[in-house]
N, C-alpha and C positions, 0 to 999 in steps of 0.2 A: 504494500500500500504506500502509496505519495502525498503525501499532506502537510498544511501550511499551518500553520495558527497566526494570522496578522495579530497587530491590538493597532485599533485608530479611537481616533479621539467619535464621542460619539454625534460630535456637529458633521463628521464627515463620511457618518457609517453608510447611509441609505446612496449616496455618490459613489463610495468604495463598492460598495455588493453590486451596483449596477453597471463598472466597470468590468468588475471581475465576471460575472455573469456573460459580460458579451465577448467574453476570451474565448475562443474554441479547444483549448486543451482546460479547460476548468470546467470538471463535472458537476460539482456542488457546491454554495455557499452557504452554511449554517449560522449563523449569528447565533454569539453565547444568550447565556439564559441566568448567567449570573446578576444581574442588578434585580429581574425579579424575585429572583431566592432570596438575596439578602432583603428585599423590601419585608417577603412573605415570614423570612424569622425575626424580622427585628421588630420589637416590641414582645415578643413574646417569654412567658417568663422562662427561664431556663430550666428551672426544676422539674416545671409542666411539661417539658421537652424529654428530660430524660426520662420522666414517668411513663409517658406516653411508646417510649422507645424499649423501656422494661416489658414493658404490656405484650408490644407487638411481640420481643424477642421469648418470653416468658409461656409463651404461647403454643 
């Protein structure tokens, strides 16, 4: 397998992917998923977190 991991700033992400997209040797572009993860744990309480994680693993 061939693969790249850029990091752009994200004023210039939606310009970047629509670059790369029109390369003919570039199959796919995935844009990360990390700023929603971190939005989706932050604020949460941590304790509730590993509780929840005992539960599933306890299982």
């Amino acid at each position: 397998m061939r693969y790249a991991i850029i990091y752009v700033s994200a004023d210039d992400e939606a310009d970047t992917i629509k670059k790369l997209t029109a390369l003919n040797y570039v199959k796919q572009v995935v844009p990360s998923k990390l700023n929603e993860l971190v939005k989706e744990v932050q604020g949460k309480d941590p304790t509730e977190l590993d509780e929840k994680f005992e539960e599933d693993f306890n299982d």
